[in-house]
C-alpha positions in Angstrom: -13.4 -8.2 6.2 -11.4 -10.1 8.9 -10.1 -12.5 6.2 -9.3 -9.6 3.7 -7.4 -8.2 6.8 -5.6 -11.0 7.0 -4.9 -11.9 3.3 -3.9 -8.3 2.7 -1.1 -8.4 5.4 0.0 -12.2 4.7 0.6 -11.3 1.0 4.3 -11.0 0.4 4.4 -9.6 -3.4 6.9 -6.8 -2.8 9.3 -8.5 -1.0 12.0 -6.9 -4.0 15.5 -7.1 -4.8 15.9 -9.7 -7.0 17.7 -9.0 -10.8 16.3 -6.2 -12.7 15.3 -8.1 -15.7 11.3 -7.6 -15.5 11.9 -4.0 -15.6 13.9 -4.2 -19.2 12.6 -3.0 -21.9 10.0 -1.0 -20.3 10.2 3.0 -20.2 13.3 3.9 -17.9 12.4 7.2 -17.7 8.4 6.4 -16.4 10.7 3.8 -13.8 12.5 6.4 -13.1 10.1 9.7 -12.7 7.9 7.2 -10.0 10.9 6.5 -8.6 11.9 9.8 -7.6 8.5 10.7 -6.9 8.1 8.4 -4.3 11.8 9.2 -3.1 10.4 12.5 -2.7 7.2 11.8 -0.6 7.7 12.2 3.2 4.1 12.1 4.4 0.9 12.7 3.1 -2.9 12.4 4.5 -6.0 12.0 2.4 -9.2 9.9 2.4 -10.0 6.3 0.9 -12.5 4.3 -0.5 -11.9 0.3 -0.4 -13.4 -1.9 -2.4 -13.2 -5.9 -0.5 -13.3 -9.1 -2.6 -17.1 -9.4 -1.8 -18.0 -5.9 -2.8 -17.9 -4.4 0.5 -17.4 -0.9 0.1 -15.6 1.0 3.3 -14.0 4.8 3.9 -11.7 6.1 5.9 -8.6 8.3 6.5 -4.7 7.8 5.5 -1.8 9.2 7.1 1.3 8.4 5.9 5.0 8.7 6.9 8.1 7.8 5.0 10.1 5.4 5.6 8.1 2.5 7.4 4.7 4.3 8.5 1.1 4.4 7.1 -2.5 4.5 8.9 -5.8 3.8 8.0 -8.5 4.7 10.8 -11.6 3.0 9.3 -15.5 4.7 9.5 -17.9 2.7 11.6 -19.6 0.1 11.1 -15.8 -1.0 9.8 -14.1 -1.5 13.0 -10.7 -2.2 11.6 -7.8 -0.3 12.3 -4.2 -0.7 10.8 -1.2 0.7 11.3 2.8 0.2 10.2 5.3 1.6 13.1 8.4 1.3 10.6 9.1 -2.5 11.3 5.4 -4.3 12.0 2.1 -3.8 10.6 -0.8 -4.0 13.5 -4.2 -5.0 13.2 -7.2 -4.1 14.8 -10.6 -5.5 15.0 -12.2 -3.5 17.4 -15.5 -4.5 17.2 -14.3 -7.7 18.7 -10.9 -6.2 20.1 -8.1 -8.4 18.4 -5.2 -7.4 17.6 -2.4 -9.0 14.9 1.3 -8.0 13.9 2.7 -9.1 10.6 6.9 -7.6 9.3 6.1 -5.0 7.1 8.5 -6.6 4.7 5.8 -9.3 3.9 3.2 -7.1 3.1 2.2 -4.8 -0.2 3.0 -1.6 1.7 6.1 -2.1 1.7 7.4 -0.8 -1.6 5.7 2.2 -0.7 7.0 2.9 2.4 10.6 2.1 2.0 13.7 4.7 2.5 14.6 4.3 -1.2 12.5 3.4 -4.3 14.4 2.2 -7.5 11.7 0.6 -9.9 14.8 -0.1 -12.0 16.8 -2.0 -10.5 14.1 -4.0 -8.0 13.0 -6.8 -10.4 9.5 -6.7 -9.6 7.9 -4.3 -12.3 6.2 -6.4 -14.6 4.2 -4.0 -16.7 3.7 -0.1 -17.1 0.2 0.9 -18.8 -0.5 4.8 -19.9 -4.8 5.1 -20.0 -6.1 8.4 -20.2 -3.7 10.3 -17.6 -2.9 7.8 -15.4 -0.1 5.4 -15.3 -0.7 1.8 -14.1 2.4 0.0 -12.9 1.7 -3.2 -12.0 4.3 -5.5 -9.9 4.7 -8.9 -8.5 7.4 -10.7 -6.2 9.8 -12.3 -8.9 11.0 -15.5 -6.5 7.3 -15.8 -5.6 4.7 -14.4 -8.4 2.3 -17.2 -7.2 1.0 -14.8 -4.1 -0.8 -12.3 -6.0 0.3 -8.7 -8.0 0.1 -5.1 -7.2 -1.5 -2.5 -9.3 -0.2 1.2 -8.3 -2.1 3.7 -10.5 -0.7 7.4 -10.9 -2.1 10.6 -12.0 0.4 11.7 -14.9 0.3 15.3 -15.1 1.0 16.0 -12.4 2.4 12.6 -10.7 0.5 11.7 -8.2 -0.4 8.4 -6.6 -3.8 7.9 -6.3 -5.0 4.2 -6.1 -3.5 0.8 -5.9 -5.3 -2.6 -6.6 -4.3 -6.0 -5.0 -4.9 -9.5 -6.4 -4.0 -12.3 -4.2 -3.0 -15.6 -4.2 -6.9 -16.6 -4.7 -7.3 -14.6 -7.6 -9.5 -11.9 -4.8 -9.1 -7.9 -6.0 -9.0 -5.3 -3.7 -8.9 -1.7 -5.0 -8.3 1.1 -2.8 -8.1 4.9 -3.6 -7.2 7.6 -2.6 -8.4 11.5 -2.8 -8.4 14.8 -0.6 -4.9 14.4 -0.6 -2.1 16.7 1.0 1.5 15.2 0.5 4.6 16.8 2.5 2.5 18.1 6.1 3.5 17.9 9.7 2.1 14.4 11.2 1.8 13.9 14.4 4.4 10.8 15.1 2.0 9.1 17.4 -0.6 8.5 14.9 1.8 5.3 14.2 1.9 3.8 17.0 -0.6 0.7 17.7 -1.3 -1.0 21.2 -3.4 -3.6 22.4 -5.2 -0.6 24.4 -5.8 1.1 20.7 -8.3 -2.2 19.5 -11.0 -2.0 22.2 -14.7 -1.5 21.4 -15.6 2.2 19.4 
C-alpha cells in the first residue's frame, strides 16, 4: 500500500498546459460541459472504494475543497491518511507514523483541484469514450506521457464525477470510486490541514 502511496503522489501526468492539439477533433462541447462542471464544484464529500495494483480492496471517506484541497481518511486496517492543503499533498502511514509531502502540481489531483478547468485548451485530453451513461475522459501529461494516464469517468445525465482510474509508469491500475456523494456543503476548513501529530498510531 506504501508503494502505491508513493507511486500515486510521484506520478506527474497532469502537470497541463501545453498546446491544445490532443484535444482536437474530439467533442468541444463534452470538453466543454466537464469543464464547466468542475468549474462549478466547490466541495463535495462522499465515500470510496480503492482498488490497489495487487487487488487490495480499501474504503474510506472524501472531502473535497476547490481550489487545492481534497481528503481521504482511510478505514482500519488501512492506516493511510492523505491530504492536499492547496499547495502539498501529505501522507500518512499511521500504522508506522510516517509522514511524506509531495507539490500538488506533480500529482493526478491536480486537474481536479485547480481554480480553473479548460479541457480545451490544456493539451492533455487524449481520448473521450461515451459507454452506457458514463463518459470516460482519459488524459496524459503531453511533455511526459511515459509516467502513466488518468481515466476520469462521469455519470452523463446528470454530470457527475464518479470514478477515476490511474495507470502508472509500470503499467500498475488503480481505480477508485466514488458514491454517497453531496457536492456544494459547508466543510469544515480544518479537515485539510495535515501534521506530523495527525500520523501517529489509530
Amino acid at each position: 500500500m506504501r508503494l502505491f502511496l508513493v507511486r500515486l503522489a510521484a506520478l506527474a501526468v497532469l502537470a497541463l498546459g501545453a498546446p491544445a492539439a490532443a484535444a482536437q477533433g474530439m467533442n468541444q462541447g463534452d470538453l466543454l460541459r466537464i469543464s464547466n462542471y468542475l468549474n462549478g464544484l466547490t466541495t463535495m464529500t462522499g465515500t470510496f472504494v480503492q482498488i490497489a495494483p495487487d487487488g487490495t480492496l480499501s474504503r474510506g471517506t472524501f472531502y473535497l475543497r476547490r481550489p487545492g484541497r481534497i481528503r481521504f481518511d482511510y478505514r482500519p486496517p488501512n492506516p493511510a491518511l492523505i491530504v492536499a492543503d492547496g499547495t502539498w499533498v501529505g501522507v500518512c502511514d499511521r500504522q508506522i507514523e510516517t509522514f511524506e509531502r509531495y507539490p500538488l502540481g506533480e500529482t493526478p489531483l491536480d486537474l481536479l483541484l485547480r481554480d480553473r478547468v479548460d479541457l480545451r485548451d490544456e493539451g492533455a485530453v487524449q481520448e473521450i469514450a461515451r459507454r452506457d451513461n458514463q463518459l470516460r475522459v482519459r488524459a496524459i501529461d503531453p511533455d511526459n506521457p511515459e509516467y502513466g494516464s488518468i481515466t476520469m469517468v462521469f455519470s452523463n445525465l446528470p454530470l457527475e464525477l464518479r470514478q477515476w482510474v490511474v495507470v502508472d509508469a509500470q503499467g500498475l491500475t488503480t481505480t477508485v470510486a466514488l458514491s454517497e456523494t453531496r457536492s456544494n456543503v459547508d466543510l469544515d476548513p480544518e479537515l485539510f490541514v495535515i501534521e506530523d501529530e495527525d500520523c501517529t498510531s489509530f
